[in-house]
Backbone as CSV, one residue per row, in Angstrom:
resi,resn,N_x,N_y,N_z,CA_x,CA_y,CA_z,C_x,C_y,C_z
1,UNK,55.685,-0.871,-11.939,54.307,-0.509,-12.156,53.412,-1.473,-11.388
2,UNK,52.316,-0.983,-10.664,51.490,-1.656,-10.100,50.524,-2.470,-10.760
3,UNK,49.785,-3.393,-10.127,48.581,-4.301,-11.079,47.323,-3.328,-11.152
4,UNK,47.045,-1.506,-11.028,46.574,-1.264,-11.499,46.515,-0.044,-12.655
5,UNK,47.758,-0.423,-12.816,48.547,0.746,-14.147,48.259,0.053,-15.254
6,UNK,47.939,0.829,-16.667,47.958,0.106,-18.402,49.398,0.485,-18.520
7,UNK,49.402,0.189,-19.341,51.047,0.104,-20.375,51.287,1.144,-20.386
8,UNK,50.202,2.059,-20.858,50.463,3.884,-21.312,51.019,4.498,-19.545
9,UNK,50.649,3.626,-18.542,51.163,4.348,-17.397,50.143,5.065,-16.356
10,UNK,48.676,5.146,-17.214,47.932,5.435,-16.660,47.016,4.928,-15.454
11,UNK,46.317,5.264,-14.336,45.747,4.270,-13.677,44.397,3.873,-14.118
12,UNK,43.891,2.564,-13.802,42.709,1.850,-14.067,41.810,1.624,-12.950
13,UNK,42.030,2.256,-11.875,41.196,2.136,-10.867,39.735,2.160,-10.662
14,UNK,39.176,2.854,-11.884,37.804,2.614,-12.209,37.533,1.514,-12.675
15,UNK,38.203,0.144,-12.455,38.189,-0.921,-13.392,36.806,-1.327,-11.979
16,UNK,36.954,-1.581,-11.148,35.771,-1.764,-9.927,34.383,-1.459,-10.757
17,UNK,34.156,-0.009,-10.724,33.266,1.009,-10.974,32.237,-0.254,-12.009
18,UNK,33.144,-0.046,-13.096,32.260,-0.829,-14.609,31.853,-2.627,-14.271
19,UNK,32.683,-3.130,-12.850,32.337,-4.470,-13.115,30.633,-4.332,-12.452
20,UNK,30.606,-3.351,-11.183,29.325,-3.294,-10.494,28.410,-2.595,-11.626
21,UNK,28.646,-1.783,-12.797,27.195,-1.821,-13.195,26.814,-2.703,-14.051
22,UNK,28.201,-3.330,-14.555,27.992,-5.058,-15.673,26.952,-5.397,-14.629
23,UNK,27.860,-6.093,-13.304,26.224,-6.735,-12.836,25.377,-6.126,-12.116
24,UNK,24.971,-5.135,-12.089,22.978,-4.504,-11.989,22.868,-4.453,-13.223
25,UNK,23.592,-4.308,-14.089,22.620,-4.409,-15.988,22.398,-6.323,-15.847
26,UNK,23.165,-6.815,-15.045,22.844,-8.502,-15.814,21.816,-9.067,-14.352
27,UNK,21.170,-8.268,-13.516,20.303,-8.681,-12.471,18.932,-9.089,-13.186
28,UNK,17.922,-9.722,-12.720,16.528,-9.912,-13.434,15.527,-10.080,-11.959
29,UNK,14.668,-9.282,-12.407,13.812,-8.992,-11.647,12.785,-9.454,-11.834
30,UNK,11.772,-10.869,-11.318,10.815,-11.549,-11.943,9.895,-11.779,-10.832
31,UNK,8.600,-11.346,-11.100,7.554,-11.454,-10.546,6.765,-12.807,-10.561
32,UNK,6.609,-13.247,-9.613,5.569,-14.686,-9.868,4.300,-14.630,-8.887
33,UNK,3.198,-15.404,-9.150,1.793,-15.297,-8.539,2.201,-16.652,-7.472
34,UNK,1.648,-16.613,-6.248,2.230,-17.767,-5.928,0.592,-17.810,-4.637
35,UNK,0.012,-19.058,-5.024,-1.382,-19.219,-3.801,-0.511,-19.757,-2.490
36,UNK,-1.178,-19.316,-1.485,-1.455,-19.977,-0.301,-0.882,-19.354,0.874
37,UNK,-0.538,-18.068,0.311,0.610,-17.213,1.197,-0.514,-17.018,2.110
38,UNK,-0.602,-16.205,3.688,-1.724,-15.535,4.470,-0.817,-15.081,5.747
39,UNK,0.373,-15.261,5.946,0.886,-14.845,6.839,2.513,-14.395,6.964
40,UNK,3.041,-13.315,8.025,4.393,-13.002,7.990,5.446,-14.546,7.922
41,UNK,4.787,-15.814,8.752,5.439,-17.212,8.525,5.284,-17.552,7.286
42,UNK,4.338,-17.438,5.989,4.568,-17.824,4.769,5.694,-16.921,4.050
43,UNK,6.348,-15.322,4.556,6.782,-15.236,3.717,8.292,-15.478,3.962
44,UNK,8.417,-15.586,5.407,9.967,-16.128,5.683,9.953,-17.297,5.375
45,UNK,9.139,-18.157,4.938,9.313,-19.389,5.100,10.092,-19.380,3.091
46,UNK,9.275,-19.209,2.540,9.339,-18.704,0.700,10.839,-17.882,0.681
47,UNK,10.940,-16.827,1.619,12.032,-16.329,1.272,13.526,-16.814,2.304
48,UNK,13.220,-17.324,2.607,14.822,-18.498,3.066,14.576,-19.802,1.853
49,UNK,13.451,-20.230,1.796,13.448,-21.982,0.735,14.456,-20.660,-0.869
50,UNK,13.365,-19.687,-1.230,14.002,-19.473,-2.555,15.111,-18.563,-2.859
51,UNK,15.460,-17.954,-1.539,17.120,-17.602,-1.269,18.104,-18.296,-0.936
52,UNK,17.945,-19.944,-1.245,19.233,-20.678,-0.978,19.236,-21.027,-2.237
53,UNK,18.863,-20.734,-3.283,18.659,-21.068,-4.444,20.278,-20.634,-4.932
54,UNK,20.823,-21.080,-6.092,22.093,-20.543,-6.751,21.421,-19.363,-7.804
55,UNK,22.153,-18.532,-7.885,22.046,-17.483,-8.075,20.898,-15.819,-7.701
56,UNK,20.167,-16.224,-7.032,18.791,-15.597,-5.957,19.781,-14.585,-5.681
57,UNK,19.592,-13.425,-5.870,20.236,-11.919,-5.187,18.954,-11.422,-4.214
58,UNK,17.645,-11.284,-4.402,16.576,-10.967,-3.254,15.482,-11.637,-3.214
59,UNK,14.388,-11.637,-2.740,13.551,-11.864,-2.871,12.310,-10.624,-1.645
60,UNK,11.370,-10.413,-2.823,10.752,-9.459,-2.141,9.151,-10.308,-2.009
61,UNK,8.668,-10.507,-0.667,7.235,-11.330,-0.876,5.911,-10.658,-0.373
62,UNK,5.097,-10.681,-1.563,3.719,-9.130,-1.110,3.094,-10.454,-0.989
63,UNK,2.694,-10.961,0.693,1.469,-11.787,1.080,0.467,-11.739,0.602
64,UNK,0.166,-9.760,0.644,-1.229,-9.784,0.681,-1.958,-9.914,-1.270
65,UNK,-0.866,-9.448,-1.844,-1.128,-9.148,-3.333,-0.812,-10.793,-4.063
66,UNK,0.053,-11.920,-2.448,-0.224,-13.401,-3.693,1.245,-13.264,-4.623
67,UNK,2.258,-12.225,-4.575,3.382,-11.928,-5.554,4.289,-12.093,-4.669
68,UNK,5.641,-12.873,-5.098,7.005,-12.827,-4.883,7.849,-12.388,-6.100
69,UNK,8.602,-11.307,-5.687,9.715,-11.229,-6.633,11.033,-11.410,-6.463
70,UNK,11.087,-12.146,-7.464,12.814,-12.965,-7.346,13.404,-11.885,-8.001
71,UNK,15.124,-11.506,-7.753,15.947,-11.022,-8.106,17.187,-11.432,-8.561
72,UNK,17.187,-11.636,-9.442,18.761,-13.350,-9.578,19.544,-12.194,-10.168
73,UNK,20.892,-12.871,-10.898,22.018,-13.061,-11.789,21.563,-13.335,-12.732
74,UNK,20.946,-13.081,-13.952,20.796,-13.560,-14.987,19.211,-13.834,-15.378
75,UNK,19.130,-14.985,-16.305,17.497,-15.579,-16.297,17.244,-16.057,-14.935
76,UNK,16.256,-15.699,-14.192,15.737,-16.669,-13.174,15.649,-18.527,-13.627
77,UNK,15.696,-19.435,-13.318,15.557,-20.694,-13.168,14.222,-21.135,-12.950
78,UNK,13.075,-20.809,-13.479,11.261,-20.739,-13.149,10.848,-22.182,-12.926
79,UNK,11.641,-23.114,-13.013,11.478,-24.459,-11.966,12.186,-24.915,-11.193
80,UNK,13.235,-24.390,-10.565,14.019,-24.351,-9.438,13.006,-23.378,-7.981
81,UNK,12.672,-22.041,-8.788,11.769,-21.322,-7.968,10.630,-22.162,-7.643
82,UNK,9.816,-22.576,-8.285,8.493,-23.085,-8.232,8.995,-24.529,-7.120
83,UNK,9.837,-25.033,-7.243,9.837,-26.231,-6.582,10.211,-25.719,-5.319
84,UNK,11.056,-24.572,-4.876,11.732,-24.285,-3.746,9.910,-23.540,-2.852
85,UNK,9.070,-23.417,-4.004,8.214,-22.736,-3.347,7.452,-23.768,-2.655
86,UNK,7.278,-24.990,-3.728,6.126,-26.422,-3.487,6.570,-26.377,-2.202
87,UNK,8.506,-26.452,-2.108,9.020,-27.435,-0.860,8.370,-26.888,0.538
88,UNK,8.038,-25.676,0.569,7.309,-24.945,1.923,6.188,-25.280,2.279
89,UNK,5.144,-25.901,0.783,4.030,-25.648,1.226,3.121,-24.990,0.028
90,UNK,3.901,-23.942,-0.742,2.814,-22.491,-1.467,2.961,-23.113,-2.461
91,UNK,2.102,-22.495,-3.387,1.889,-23.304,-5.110,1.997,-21.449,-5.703
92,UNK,3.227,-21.740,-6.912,3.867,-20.960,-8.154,2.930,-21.134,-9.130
93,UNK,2.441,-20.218,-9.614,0.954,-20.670,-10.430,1.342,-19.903,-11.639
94,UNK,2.720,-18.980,-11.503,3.047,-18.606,-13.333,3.690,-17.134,-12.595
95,UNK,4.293,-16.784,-13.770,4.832,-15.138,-13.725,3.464,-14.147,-13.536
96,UNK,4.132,-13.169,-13.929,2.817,-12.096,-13.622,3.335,-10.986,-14.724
C-alpha cells in the first residue's frame, strides 16, 4: 500500500485539497493608515521593508487612500509592521 492509502484501502489524495483551505481560512487580512506615502517609490519601498517580514503572504499599498494591507499567516504582528514601515521612512498611525 502506498503513503496515500487509509487502512480501509481507500485513497486520500484529497488530503492536499483540505490543507490549502486550512490555510486561506488561517490568512488575515489587515488594513493600516500609514502617512507619508506620495509616490510609486513609497510603495515599493513599504512593500519589500514589510514583505521580508516572517509570516507577510502580500501586501497591497493604496498611496493615494494613505492604506496598506498586510496579508499574513495568522494575527498580523502590528509592531513588527509599524517598525518595518518607520524603517523606510512612512509613519503606521493605527489599523483602519
Amino acid at each position: 500500500m502506498g503513503s496515500c492509502c487509509t487502512p480501509d484501502g481507500s485513497c486520500s489524495t484529497n488530503a492536499g485539497e483540505s490543507t490549502t483551505a486550512t490555510v486561506v481560512a488561517e490568512t488575515t487580512a489587515t488594513t493600516y493608515r500609514v502617512s507619508g506615502m506620495t509616490c510609486g517609490h513609497c510603495k515599493t519601498a513599504i512593500t519589500k521593508s514589510v514583505g521580508e517580514l516572517a509570516g507577510v503572504l502580500s501586501i497591497d499599498v493604496d498611496v493615494a487612500g494613505g492604506l496598506v494591507t498586510v496579508t499574513t499567516g495568522g494575527e498580523p504582528d502590528d509592531a513588527a509592521i509599524a517598525a518595518a514601515v518607520d524603517d523606510v521612512g512612512y509613519e503606521l498611525t493605527g489599523r483602519v
